[in-house]
C-alpha positions as CSV (number, residue, x, y, z in Angstrom):
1,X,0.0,0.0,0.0
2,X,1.3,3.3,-0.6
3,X,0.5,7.1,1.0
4,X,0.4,10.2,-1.1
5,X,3.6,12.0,0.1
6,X,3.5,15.7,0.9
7,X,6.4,16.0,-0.8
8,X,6.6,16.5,-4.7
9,X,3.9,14.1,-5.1
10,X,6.3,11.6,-4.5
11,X,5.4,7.9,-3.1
12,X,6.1,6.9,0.6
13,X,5.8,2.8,1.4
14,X,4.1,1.9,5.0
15,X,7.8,1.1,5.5
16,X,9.1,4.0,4.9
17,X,6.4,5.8,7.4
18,X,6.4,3.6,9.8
19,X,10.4,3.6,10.5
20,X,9.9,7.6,10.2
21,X,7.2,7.2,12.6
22,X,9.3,5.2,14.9
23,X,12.0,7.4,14.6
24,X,9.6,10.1,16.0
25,X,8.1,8.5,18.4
26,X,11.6,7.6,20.4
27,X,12.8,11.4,20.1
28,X,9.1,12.9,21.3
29,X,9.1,10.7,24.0
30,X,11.8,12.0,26.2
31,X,10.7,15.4,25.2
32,X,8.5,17.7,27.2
33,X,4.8,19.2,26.7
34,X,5.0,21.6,23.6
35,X,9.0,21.0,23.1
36,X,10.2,22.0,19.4
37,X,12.8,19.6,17.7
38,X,13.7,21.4,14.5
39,X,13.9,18.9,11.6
40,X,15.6,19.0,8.0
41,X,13.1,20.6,6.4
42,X,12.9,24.5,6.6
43,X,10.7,25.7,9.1
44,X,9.1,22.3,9.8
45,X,9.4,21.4,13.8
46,X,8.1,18.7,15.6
47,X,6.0,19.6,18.7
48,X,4.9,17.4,21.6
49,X,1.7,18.2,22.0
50,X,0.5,17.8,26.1
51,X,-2.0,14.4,26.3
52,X,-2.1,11.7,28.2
53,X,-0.7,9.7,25.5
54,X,2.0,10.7,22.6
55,X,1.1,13.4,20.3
56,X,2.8,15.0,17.5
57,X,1.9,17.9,15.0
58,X,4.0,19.5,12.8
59,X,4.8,22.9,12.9
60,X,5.1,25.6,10.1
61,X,7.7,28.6,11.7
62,X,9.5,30.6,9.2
63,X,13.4,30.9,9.7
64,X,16.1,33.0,8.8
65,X,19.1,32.0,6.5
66,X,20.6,30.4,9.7
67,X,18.1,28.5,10.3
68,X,16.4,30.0,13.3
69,X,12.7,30.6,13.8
70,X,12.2,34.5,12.8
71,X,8.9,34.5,14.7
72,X,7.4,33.3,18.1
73,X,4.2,31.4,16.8
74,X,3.6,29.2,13.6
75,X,0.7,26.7,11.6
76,X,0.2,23.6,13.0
77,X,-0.3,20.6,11.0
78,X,-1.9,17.0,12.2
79,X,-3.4,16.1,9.1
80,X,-2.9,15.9,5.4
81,X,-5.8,17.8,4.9
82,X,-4.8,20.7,6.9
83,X,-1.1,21.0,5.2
84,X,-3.4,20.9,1.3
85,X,-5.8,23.5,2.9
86,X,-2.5,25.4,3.7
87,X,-0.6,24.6,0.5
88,X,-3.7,25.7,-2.0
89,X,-3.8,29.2,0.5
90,X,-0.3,29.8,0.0
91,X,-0.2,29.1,-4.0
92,X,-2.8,31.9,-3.9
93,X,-0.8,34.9,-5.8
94,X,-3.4,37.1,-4.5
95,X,-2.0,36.6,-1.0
96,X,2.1,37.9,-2.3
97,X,-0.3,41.4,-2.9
98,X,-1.9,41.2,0.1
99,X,1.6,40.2,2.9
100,X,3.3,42.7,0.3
101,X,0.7,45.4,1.3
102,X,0.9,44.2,4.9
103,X,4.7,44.4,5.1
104,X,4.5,47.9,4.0
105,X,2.0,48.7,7.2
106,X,4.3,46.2,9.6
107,X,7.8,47.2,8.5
108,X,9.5,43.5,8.6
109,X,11.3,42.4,11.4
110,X,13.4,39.2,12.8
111,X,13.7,37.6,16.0
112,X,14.0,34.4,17.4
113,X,15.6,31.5,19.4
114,X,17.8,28.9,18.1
115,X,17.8,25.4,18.6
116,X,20.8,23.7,17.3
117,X,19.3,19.6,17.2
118,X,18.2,18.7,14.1
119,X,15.3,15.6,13.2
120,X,16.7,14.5,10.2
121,X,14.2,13.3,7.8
122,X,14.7,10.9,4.7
């Protein structure tokens, strides 16, 4: 059986998953409630989220060239469906106006804090 990726419409096997998933599950566990690990993907951290039992979301935090978050809060992402919701808002060209237009208001700015362990993913 085979999952729709979220990456390039690539192909990921159960195996695949399921040794990612394992991967996960042994660095999330001796983590605490709402702990980042940043992974090899830019901007993409793994949160614990607090339960009872394991829980993981992505999250979505924009970085600098360095690597480190430029802001405090990000997207979350549990689902497939919320990271497609979030990729066909984003492809949008409408919304380069409008964070263009925002900017403008704002000013930019950076900021951040740096966490130097990296979740490699494959």
């Amino acid at each position: 059986m085979y999952l729709e990726s979220t990456v390039e419409g690539g192909l990921v096997t159960d195996e695949k998953a399921d040794k990612l998933a394992k991967e996960i599950i042994d660095k999330m566990n001796r983590a605490g409630d709402w702990d980042k690990k940043r992974t090899n993907i830019p901007s993409i951290y793994l949160v614990r989220v607090p339960d009872k039992k394991l829980r993981v979301k992505l999250l979505f935090l924009p970085t600098d060239d360095s690597g480190r978050p430029i802001k405090r809060k990000g997207y979350y992402f549990a689902t497939l469906e919320d990271m497609r919701a979030a990729r066909s808002a984003f492809t949008d060209e409408k919304l380069d106006s409008l964070l263009a237009a925002i900017e403008r208001i704002n000013g930019t700015g950076d900021g951040g804090e740096n966490d130097d362990e990296v979740f490699e993913v494959s």
